[in-house]
C-alpha positions in Angstrom: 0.0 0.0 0.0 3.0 2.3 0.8 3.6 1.9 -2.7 -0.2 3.0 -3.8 0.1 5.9 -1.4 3.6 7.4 -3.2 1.7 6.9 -6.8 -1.5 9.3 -5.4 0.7 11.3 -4.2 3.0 11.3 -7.3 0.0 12.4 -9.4 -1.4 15.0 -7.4 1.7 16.9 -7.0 2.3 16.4 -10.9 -1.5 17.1 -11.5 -1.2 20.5 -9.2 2.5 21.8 -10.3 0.7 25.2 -12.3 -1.0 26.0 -9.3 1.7 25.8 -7.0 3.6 28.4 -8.7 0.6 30.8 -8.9 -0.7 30.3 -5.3 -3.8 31.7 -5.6 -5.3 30.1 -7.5 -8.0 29.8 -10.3 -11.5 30.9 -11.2 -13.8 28.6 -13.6 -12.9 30.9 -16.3 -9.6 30.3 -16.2 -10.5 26.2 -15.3 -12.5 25.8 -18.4 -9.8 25.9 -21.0 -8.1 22.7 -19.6 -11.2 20.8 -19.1 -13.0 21.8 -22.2 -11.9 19.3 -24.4 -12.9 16.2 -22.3 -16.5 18.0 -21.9 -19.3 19.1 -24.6 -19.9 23.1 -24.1 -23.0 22.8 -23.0 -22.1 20.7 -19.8 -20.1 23.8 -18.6 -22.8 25.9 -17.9 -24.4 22.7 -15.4 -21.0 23.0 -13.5 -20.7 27.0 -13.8 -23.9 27.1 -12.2 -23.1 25.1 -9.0 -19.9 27.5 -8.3 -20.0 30.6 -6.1 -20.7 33.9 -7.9 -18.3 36.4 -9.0 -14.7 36.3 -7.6 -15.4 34.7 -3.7 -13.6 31.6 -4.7 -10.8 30.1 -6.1 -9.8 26.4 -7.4 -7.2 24.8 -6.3 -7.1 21.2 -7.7 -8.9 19.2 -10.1 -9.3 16.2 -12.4 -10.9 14.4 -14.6 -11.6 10.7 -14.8 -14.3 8.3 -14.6 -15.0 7.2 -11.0 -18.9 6.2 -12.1 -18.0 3.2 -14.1 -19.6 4.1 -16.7 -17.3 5.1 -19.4 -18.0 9.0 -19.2 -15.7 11.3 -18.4 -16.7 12.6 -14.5 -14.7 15.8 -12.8 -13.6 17.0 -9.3 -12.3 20.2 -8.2 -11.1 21.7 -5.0 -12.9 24.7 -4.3 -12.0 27.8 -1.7 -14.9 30.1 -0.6 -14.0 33.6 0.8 -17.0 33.4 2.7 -15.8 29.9 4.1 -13.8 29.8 7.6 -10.1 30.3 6.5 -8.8 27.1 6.4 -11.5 25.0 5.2 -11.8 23.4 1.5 -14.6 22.4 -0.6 -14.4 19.6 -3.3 -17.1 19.4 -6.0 -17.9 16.1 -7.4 -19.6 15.9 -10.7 -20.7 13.0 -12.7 -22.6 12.5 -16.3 -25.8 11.2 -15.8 -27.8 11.4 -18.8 -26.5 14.0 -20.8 -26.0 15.9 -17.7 -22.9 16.9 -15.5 -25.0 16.5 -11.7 -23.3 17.6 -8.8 -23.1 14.4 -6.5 -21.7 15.7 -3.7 -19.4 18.6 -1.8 -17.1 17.5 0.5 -15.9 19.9 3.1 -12.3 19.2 4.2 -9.6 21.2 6.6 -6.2 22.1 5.5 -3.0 23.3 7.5 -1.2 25.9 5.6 -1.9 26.0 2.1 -5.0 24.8 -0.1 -2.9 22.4 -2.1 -2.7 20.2 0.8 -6.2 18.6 -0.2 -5.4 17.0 -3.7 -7.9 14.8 -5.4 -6.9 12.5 -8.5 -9.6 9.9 -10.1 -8.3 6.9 -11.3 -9.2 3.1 -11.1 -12.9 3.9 -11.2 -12.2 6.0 -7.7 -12.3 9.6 -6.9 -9.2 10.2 -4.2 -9.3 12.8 -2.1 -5.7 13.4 -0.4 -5.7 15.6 3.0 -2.5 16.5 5.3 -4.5 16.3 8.8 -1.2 17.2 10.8 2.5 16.8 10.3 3.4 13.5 8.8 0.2 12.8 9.4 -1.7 12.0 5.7 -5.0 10.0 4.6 -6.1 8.8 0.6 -9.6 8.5 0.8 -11.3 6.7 -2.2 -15.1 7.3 -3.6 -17.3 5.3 -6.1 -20.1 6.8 -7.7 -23.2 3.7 -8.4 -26.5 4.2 -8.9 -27.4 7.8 -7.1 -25.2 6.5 -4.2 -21.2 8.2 -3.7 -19.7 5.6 -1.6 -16.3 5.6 0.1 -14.3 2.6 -1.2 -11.6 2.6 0.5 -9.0 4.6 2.8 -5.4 4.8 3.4 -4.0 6.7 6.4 -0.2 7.3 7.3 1.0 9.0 10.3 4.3 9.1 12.4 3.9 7.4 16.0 7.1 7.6 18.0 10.0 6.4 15.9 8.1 4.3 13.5 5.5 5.0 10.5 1.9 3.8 11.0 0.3 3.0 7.4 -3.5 1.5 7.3 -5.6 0.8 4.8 -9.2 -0.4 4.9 -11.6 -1.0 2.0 -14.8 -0.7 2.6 -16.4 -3.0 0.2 -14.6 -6.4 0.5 -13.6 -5.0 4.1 -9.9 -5.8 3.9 -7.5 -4.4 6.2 -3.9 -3.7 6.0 -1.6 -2.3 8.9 2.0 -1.8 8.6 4.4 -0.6 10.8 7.8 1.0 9.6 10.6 1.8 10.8 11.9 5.1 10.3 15.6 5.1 11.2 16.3 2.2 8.5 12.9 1.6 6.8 12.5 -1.6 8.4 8.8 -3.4 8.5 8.1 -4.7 12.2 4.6 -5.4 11.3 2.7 -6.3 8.5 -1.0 -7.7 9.5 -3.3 -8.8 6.9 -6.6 -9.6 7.8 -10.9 -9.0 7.6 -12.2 -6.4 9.6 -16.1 -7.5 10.2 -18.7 -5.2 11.4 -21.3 -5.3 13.9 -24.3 -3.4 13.9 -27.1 -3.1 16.3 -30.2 -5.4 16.0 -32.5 -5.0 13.3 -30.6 -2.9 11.1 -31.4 -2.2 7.3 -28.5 -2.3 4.8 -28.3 -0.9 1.6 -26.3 -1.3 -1.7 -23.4 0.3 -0.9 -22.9 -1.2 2.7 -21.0 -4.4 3.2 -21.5 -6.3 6.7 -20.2 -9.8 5.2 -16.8 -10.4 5.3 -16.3 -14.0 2.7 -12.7 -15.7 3.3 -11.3 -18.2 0.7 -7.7 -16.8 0.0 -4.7 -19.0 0.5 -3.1 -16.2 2.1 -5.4 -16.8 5.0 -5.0 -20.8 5.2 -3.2 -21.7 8.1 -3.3 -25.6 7.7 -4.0 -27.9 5.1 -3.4 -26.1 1.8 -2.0 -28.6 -0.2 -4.9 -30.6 0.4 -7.7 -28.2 -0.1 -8.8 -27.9 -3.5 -10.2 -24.4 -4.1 -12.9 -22.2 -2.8 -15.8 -24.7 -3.0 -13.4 -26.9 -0.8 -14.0 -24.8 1.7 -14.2 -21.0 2.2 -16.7 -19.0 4.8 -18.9 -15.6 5.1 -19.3 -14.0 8.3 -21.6 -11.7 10.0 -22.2 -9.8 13.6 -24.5 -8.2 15.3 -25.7 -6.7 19.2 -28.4 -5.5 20.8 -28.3 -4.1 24.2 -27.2 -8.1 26.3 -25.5 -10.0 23.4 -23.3 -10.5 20.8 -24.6 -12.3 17.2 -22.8 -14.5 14.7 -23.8 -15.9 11.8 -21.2 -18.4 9.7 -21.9 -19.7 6.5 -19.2 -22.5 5.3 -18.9 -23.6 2.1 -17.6 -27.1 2.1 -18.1 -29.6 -0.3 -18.1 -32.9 2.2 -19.3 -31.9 5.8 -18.2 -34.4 8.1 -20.7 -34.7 11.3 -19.7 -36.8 14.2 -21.0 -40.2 14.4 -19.8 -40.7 18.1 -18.9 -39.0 21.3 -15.0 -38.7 20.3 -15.2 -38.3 16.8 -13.5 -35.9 14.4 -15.8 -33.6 12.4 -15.9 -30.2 11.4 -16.0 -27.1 13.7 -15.8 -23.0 13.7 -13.3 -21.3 15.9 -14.3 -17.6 17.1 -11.6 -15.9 18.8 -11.5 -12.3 20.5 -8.7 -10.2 22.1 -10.7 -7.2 23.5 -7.7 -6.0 26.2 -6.7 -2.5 25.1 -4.3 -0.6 27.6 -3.8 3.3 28.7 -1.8 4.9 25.5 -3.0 2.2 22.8 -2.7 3.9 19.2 -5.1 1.2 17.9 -5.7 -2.3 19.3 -1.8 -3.6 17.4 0.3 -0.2 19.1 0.7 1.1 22.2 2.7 4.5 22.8 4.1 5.8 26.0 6.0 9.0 25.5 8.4 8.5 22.5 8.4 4.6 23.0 6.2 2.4 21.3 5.0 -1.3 22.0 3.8 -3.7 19.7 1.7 -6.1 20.4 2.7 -9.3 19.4 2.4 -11.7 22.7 -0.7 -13.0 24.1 -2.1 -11.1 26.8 -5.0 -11.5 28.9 -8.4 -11.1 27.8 -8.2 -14.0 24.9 -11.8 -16.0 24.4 -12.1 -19.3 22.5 -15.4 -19.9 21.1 -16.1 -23.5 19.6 -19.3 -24.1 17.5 -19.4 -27.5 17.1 -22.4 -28.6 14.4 -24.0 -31.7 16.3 -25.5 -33.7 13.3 -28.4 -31.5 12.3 -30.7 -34.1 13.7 -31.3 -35.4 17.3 -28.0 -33.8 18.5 -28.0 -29.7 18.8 -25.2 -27.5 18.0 -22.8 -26.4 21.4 -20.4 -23.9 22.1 -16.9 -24.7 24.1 -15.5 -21.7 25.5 -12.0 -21.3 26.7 -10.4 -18.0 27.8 -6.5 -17.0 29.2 -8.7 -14.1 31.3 -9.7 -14.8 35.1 -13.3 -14.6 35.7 -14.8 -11.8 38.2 -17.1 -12.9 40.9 -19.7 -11.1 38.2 -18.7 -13.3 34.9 -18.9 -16.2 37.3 -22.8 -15.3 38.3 -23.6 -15.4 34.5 -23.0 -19.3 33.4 -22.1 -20.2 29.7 -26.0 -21.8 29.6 -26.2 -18.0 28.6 -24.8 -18.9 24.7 -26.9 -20.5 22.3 -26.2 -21.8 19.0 -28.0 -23.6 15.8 -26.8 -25.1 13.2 -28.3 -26.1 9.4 -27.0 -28.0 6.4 -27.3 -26.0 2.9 -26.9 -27.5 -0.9 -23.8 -26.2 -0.8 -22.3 -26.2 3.3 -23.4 -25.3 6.4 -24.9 -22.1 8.4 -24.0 -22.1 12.6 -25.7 -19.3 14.4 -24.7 -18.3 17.9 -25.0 -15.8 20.3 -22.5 -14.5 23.4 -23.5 -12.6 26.7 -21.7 -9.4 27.2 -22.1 -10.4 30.3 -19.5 -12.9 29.7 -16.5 -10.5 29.5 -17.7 -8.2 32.8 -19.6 -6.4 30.6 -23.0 -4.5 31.2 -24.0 -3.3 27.5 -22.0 -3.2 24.3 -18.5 -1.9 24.7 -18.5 1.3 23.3 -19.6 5.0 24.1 -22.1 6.9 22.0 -20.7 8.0 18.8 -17.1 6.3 19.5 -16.8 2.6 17.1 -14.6 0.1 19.2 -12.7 -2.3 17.8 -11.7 -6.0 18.7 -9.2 -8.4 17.6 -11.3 -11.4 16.1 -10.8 -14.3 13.8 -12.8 -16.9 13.0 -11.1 -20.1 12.0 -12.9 -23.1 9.8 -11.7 -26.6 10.4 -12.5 -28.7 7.6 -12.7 -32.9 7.9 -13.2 -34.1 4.4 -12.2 -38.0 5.8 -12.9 -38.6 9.3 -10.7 -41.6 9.6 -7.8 -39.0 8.0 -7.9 -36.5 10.4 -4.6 -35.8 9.7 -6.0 -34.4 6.3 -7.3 -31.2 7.8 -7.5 -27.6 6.6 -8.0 -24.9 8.5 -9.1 -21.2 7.0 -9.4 -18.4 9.0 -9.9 -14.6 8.4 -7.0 -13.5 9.0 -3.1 -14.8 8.9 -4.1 -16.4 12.7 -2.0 -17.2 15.0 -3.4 -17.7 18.5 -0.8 -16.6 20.8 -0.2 -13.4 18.2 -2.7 -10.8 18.9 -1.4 -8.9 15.9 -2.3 -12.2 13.3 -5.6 -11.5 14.7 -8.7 -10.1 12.3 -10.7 -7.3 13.9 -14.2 -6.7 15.0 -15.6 -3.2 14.8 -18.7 -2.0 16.8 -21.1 0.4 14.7 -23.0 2.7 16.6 -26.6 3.2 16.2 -26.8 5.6 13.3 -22.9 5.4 11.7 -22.0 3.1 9.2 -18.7 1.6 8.4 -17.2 3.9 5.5 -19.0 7.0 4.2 -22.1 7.2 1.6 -24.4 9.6 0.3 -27.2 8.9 -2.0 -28.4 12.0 -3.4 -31.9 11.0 -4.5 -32.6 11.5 -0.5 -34.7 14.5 -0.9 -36.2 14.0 -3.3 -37.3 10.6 -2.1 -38.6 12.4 1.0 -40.5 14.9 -0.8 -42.1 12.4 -2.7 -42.9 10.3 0.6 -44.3 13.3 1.7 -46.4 14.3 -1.4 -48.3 11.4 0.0 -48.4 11.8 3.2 -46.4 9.0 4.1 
């Protein structure tokens, strides 16, 4: 990703070298010579018209590209209103939609010194939006535009912590997650954690296009036993989902596996899901993988206390039910011991093409009293699920085991992450723009 990063970066400094020498920089007047040639003359005046009036604003960063997907040419400019506070940036998003260049959106964004340090480049069907928040301190943020709806895709944030680089990038649509960290005296990586970041809303929650709360696992990358003897995908591979409500937490698993083995005694191998979580998160944590104290930093890459083992076991979709083992490194308090396991329930159902397992956790479980978040702050988990997959069950040696992240138990940083979502915030930005409208129409009939 560091390597992504340097080529936005590239671009908008080459995209943006006129305006740097000017410093002031440019009216629509002066804009419309460069742009005119990707755009009919009569699609001007539709952009013209959604500018500020006279001279109370300059531009200071555009391009064109298609970040639609649908082979039109869409634009984006940086624009600074006099009128605006002084160190606040507007960028205009416009997109051809039947013969017509529609503002989809205006995006307000801070800068520290000069304009030009909100860039914005569109390439690879993505409109990026580049902002300097502090020193060293940078972000990348990526937008689609589908079907009235300007979705963030995905988001790449760099920031000096201590003596080492932080990079991250998260993308919001197959919710993949990188962090790296870097060192800066000699450039060397100390971490590099690759892994799916999953979700959890509250209960009932409506989704929309543009939202992803599935996170699907079938790379190689992310099997930790077993690959030579696991064919592909429909071998085995798993989707995930989570949920809360206001006592527990929700799971959902559905494997794909092409031979589900069930067991036909007490002892018998079968197949089984693994959840793990790593909730502990100490005084100075960065994030849930860096802790910083002063100029030093700690990684976390031991086990530490606060580690739960959830296993779903299937039962045989009969007579015998699905149950949940749990095993945990943390000591019980006198409260989690006044809340029994009998607590956690799970199902379990064979498809055409796998298996589902539903279960549910007590917060109550980890010495909570509600979810594990204030209002408006999204808290994050370490959490990996890991699928063990018996296609012989007198060859248990034959396993494979796929998880959602690069999992190693005892390695809190190999761990995947589970994100709460406050009521009312989503994971990632979006903006559909027929809202209004859709409510005027509602009420037009006095809905």
């Amino acid at each position: 990703m560091r390597i992504f990063f340097n080529i936005i970066v590239l671009l908008f400094i080459i995209g943006q070298f006129a305006l740097i020498n000017a410093q002031s920089g440019m009216t629509f007047q002066e804009l419309q010579p460069k742009i005119e040639r990707y755009f009919d003359p009569v699609l001007m005046a539709d952009i013209a018209k959604e500018l500020p009036t006279g001279s109370s604003y300059r531009i200071w960063g555009w391009d064109v590209g298609d970040f639609s997907g649908d082979g039109y040419y869409d634009l984006a400019f940086a624009v600074k209103k006099f009128s605006s506070p002084s160190r606040k940036i507007h960028v205009f998003m416009f997109v051809d939609i039947e013969g017509f260049l529609v503002k989809v959106a205006e995006v307000e964004r801070d800068f520290l010194e000069i304009p030009l340090e909100v860039g914005i480049v569109i390439r690879d069907n993505a409109c990026y939006i580049t902002q300097k928040s502090a020193k060293y301190h940078w972000s990348i943020k990526g937008y689609n535009f589908d079907f009235g709806v300007l979705a963030q895709a995905d988001e790449f944030k760099t920031a000096k912590v201590g003596k080492f680089t932080h990079e991250t990038y998260r993308n919001f649509s197959d919710l993949t997650t990188r962090e790296k960290i870097i060192r800066n005296s000699n450039g060397k990586i100390e971490l590099d954690a690759n892994f799916l970041t999953l979700p959890s809303y509250e209960r009932p929650r409506q989704f929309f296009k543009s939202y992803n709360n599935e996170i699907f696992s079938s790379s190689t990358e992310f099997v930790g036993k077993g690959a030579y003897d696991r064919e592909d995908q429909e071998d085995v591979s798993f989707y995930a989902k989570s949920a809360y409500d206001s006592r527990y937490l929700y799971f959902s698993v559905r494997v794909v596996d092409d031979h589900v083995v069930v067991p036909s005694c007490l002892d018998c191998t079968s197949d089984y899901v693994d959840l793990w979580l790593e909730m502990e998160q100490r005084a100075g944590s960065v994030n849930r993988l860096i802790n910083k104290f002063g100029n030093e930093v700690d990684l976390r890459r031991t086990e530490t206390s606060g580690i739960y083992k959830f296993s779903v076991y299937l039962g045989d979709f009969a007579e015998k039910r699905a149950h949940v083992l749990v095993s945990s490194n943390n000591d019980n308090t006198s409260k989690q011991k006044r809340n029994p396991t009998s607590e956690i329930r799970a199902t379990s159902k064979q498809t055409e093409d796998g298996y589902i397992v539903k279960f549910r956790i007590p917060f109550s479980l980890f010495g909570l009293d509600s979810p594990p978040f204030g209002e408006g702050e999204q808290r994050e988990w370490g959490c990996s699920f890991v699928v063990h997959d018996i296609d012989n069950e007198f060859r248990p040696e034959e396993k494979t085991e796929i998880s959602s992240s690069k999992f190693q138990s005892g390695d809190p940083s190999s761990y995947g992450s589970l994100i709460f979502i406050p009521k009312g915030e989503w994971y990632g930005e979006t903006e559909n723009i027929y809202v209004d409208k859709i409510l005027d129409y509602i009420n037009e009939y006095g809905l």
